[in-house]
C-alpha angles and dihedrals in degrees: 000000000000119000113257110217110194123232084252100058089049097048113109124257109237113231087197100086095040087059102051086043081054093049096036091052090049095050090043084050091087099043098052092041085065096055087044087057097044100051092043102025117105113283087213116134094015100108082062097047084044091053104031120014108030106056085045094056091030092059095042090052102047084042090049091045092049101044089047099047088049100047082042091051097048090044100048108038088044089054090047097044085054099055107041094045107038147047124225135131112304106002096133086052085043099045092056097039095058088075097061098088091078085065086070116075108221094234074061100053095041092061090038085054101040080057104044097050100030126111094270091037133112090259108050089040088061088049105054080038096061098034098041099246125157103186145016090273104064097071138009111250115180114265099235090193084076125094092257078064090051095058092041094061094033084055100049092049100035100035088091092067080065095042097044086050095041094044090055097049089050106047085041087062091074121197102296097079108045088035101050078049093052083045095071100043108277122137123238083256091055098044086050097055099033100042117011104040092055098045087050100042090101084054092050092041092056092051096039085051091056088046086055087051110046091040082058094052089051116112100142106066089026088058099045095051097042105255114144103203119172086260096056087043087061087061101055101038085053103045102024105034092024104220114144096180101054084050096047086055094050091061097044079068097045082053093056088055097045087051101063090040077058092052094044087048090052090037094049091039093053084052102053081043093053091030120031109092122250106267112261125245120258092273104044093056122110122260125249115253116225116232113217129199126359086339097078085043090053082049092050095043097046086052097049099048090070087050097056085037106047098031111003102052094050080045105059100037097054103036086056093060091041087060090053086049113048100128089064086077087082105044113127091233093051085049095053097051097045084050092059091042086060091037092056097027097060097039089049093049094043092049093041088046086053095045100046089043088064099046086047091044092048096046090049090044112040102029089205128144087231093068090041089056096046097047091056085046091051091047092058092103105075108075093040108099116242094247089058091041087054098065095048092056100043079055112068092028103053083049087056097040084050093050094044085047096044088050098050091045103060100035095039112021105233133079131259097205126214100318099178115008090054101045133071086267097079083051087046084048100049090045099049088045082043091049113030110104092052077064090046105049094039091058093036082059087050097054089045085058097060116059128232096239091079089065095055090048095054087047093048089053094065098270127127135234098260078049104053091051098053105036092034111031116023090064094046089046090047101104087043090053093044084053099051090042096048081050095055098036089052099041088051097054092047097043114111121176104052083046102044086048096043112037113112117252109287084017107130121175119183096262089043088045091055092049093051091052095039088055094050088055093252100123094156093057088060102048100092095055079036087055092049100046085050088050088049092050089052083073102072105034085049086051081045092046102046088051086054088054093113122169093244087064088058 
């Protein structure tokens, strides 16, 4: 009697889940390994940090975080409020310039600021030149290495992730809205408050969610302007008391935080895709009302003093001091570093394209929950500031450099060294866990762009599925590809505290070369790997500010 095999037990395994279970639980790896030091680490030095260290830094960070989501959000909804409601001069130059400022990272910013209104600086000189001063104490001048001048710089670099998410809600409410609103009396003010504002509150929150976390990740400007945030508490418990548990523990806090900014972010992301209405035809969108008076000019004006604050001023700062130092592009230090940028960057970006592209493909393929699950594991990185990030990592990878070199030394009587956790893997580690999810979503968007149905065609012509995905949809996924790798590329050259915490020892890359120079107070040594790094970083925020060209800007 011959053997019956059901259709089931014949049916191919799929790889692909396996795969994105694998990825998911390596990019996870740093994260949980923080919380396993932290509940079994040594609770030594913690009554100090407890009575002396933690409410300080605790304070100064909800306070940082507060402050600079309020200036961002009154910044940003107002701009975009401006610019998608009214017309006045300039306001297309305007509506694409105001995302500039991205392209500046906020270490950046806080040494272009500490120049340009220090003692010595443009401002202050123009000061004692016009009243007649001759010293500091002839006048009070505002200390910008204060925590008023950490939200200051953090607000001039972060507020577009308010205005790109406010502008889109807003453009995406149409006419019918505001205008049914006009129709029965109410003034552009009121509409704004009564009916845009609301409809466009899970889009601010999102963006007001990405300002919060990246104001948490910063160490650079914070540093340099004499802020101690947790983060920056993490630092300095880790490297100049050198306790790794204590650290460890503090992070574990700063985790918990970042954590519920993650689940307002989704939260607030699931309602603008339930809620936010479909966007309007051409000719269904609102018109544009024309501002007279001083009131255009006000418009123009409000719009532009982001701009000057957030791009022109580091600019301009730096880029003065870069002109006066061209022949530092060929020294052989600057050389080095932006060797190793280019080095970690493109592996990171290669290794974190790779990754993303099988949590997306297996998402589009398989339609499982086990992929679905993977792929947001794998996505837990991005919130988690690099100094955090850093000890996670350090973590598995030094027990696994430990183990390899214990092995080899007593089977082979030599050392092995530190394989991983001293060499530029455990950095290209930390970027491609940090920036996964921007790969990830971009290509998810990608896939979502391309039906089905195309999948089924190219499988009902004869092709495979390993056909199918290199002759149909790799080259229909290629500019999406090409995005996701340029973010990750760029992020990764101009991140700063995983970096500064995991290269190797002599290991600079540009962002860690412009840290060392800026804290030795020589700011203008650093401006010309300060000035490629801010011209890397345009890549990206012109990619980001072409997408958001939509007619109604026009």
């Amino acid at each position: 009697m011959p053997m019956t095999i059901s259709p089931a037990a014949t049916r191919r395994v799929s790889i692909l889940p396996i795969a994105a279970v694998i990825i998911a639980a390596i990019a996870a790896m740093p994260i949980l390994a923080i919380f396993w030091l932290a509940l079994t680490g040594s609770t030594e030095g913690w009554q100090h940090l407890l009575a002396n260290v933690l409410p300080r830094a605790g304070f100064r960070t909800f306070m940082l975080l507060g402050l600079t989501a309020a200036t961002t959000a009154f910044f940003g909804i107002v701009c975009a409020w401006l610019v998608t409601t009214f017309e006045f001069p300039l306001r297309r130059l305007l509506s694409a310039a105001l995302v500039l400022p991205l392209a500046i990272p906020s270490y950046l910013a806080a040494y272009a600021f500490g120049e340009f209104l220090d003692f010595t600086g443009p401002v202050q000189s123009a000061l004692r030149a016009a009243f007649g001063y001759h010293s500091i104490r002839d006048y009070w001048f505002p200390d910008i290495r204060s925590l008023g001048g950490a939200v200051i710089v953090l607000s001039s670099v972060l507020y577009p992730y308010v205005y790109l998410s406010a502008r889109a809600a807003f453009s995406m409410q149409g006419r019918f809205a505001a205008e049914a609103a006009r129709t029965l009396g109410a003034r552009p003010l009121s509409v704004f408050f009564s009916v845009q504002l609301p409809m466009a509150r899970p889009a601010i929150a999102i963006g007001l969610s990405l300002v919060l976390m990246e104001t948490l990740n910063d160490i650079g400007a914070v540093e340099y302007l004499g802020v101690q945030t947790l983060t920056f508490t993490i630092y300095e418990t880790w490297l100049n008391r050198g306790n790794l548990a204590n650290a460890t523990q503090i992070a574990a806090v700063i985790l918990i935080i970042v954590g519920a900014l993650i689940i307002i972010e989704r939260n607030a992301r699931e309602k603008q895709r339930f809620g936010a209405p479909k966007a309007t035809s051409m000719a269904q969108r609102h018109r544009l009302k024309a501002l007279a008076g001083w009131r255009r000019w006000c418009a123009s004006l409000f719009c532009f003093l982001p701009v000057v604050s957030g791009f022109f001023i580091p600019v301009i700062v730096l880029g003065g001091y870069a002109a006066k130092r061209l022949d530092a592009l060929f020294q052989p230090k600057l050389l080095k570093a932006l060797g190793h940028s280019l080095e970690v960057s493109l592996t990171a970006a290669f290794v974190t394209l790779i990754a993303a592209f099988v949590f997306s493909y297996a998402i589009r393929t398989e339609r499982s929950r086990i992929s679905k699950v993977a792929a947001r594991f794998g996505s837990m990185g991005y919130g988690v500031p690099g100094t955090v990030l850093a000890i996670g990592v350090l973590i598995p990878l030094a027990s696994l450099d430990n183990g390899v070199d214990g092995f080899i030394r007593s089977h082979f009587g030599f050392s092995s060294g530190l394989l991983l956790s001293g060499t530029a893997f455990a950095i290209i580690y930390a970027h491609a866990v940090r920036f996964m999810t921007m790969a990830e979503g971009t290509l998810d968007a990608g896939f979502q762009k391309l039906s089905p149905h195309i999948d089924m065609a190219s499988r009902t012509l004869g092709r495979n599925r390993a056909q199918t995905l290199f002759k149909v949809l790799l080259p229909n996924m290629r500019p999406a590809a090409l995005t996701a790798f340029l973010l990750v590329l760029i992020e990764s050259m101009k991140e700063l505290p995983a970096t500064i915490l995991l290269r190797p020892f002599g290991f600079n890359t540009l962002a860690t070369l412009v840290y060392e120079d800026a804290s030795r107070s020589r700011v203008q040594d650093a401006a010309v790997p300060a000035i490629i790094i801010i011209i890397a970083g345009l890549i990206p925020v012109l990619l980001v500010s072409r997408s958001m060209d939509h007619p109604e800007t026009r």
